[in-house]
N, C-alpha and C positions, 0 to 999 in steps of 0.2 A: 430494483431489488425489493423494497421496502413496500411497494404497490401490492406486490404479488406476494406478500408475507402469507396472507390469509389460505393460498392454498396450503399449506401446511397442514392446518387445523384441520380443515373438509375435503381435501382429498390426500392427504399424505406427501405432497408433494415441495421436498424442501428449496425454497429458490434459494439463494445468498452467493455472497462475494467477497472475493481477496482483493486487498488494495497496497499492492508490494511497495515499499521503497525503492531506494535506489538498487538495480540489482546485477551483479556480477555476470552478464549472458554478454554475448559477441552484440547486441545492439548497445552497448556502451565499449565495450574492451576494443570492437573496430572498429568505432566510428571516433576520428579525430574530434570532433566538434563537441559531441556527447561527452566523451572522455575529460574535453577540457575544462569541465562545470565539475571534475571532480579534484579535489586537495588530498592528495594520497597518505597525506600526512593527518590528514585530519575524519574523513569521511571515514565513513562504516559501511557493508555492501551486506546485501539482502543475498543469501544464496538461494539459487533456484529450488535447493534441498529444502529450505526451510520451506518455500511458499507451499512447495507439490505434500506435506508432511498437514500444512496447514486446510489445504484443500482437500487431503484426506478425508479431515475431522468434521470440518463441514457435511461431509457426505454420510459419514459412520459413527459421528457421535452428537450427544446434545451438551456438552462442555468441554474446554481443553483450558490448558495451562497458562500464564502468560508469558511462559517463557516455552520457547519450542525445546521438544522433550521434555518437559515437565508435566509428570504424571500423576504426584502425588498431591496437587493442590488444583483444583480443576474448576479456577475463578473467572474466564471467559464462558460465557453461556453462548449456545447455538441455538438459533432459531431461525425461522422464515422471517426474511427480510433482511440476517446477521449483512453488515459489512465489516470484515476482518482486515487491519491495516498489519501487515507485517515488515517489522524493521529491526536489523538489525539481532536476529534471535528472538525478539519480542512479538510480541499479539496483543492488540485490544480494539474493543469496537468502537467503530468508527459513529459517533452520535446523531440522531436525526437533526438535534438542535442545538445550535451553539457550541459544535463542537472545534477545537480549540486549532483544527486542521495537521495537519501532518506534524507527528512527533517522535523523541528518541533517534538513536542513534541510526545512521542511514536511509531517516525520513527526505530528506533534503539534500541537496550537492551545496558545498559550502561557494562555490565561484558561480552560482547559477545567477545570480547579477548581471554580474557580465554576459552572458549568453542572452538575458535579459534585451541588458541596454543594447547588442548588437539587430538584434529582433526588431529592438526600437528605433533605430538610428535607420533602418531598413524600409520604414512606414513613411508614407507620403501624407498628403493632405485630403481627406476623403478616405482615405482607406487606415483608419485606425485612430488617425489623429484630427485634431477639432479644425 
C-alpha cells in the first residue's frame, strides 16, 4: 500500500487498505477450530457492515470518523498508502512505524494462544523449530 502512496498525487490514483479484526462471516462462525480462539463472553466481532461502510470512504472521501458512522468529527485522514484497521465499530490508521499492532475491541481472539500453542506443538525440527 504505502509504496504506491505516490500515485495519488500524479495520477489520481487512490491505493489503501482495510485491516478488519476479528469478523463475524461463515470463515469463523463455521469453522470449529477458528471459532474456538474466540471467548463469547469476552470478544468483540467486526461486522462485515462496518468494513464494506469503511471501504466505502477509502474510495469517496479524504477523511472519516473514528467511530463507524460518525459523521460529524472526521479525525481519520485518507490518503494513498491509508491502512485502515477496523475493530469492533472503530477506525484508525494503522502506522508505518512503531505501531503498537492490533487494537480495541475485536482486534484479537482472546483464546488465540491456544490455537497458537497447537500450531506449535504441530512443528517438527527443521520445519519452524531450531
Amino acid at each position: 500500500m504505502r509504496s504506491l502512496a505516490k500515485l495519488e498525487q500524479g495520477y489520481g490514483i487512490r491505493v489503501a487498505a482495510v485491516a478488519p479484526g476479528i469478523m463475524r462471516t461463515p470463515m469463523y462462525l463455521e469453522n470449529p477450530d477458528k471459532l474456538a480462539s474466540i471467548d463469547m463472553t469476552k470478544d468483540s466481532w467486526s461486522e462485515p457492515e462496518e468494513v464494506a461502510e469503511v471501504m466505502i470512504a477509502l474510495v469517496e472521501r479524504n477523511a472519516m470518523g473514528s467511530r463507524i458512522g460518525q459523521y460529524d468529527t472526521l479525525d481519520v485522514p485518507i490518503r494513498g498508502g491509508t491502512i485502515l484497521e477496523v475493530t469492533g465499530g472503530g477506525v484508525r490508521v494503522v502506522a508505518p512505524y512503531n505501531d503498537p499492532g492490533p487494537l480495541g475491541p475485536g482486534a484479537l481472539a482472546s483464546n488465540i494462544t491456544k490455537l497458537e500453542g497447537e500450531v506449535r506443538d504441530t512443528l517438527s525440527k527443521g520445519w519452524g523449530l531450531p
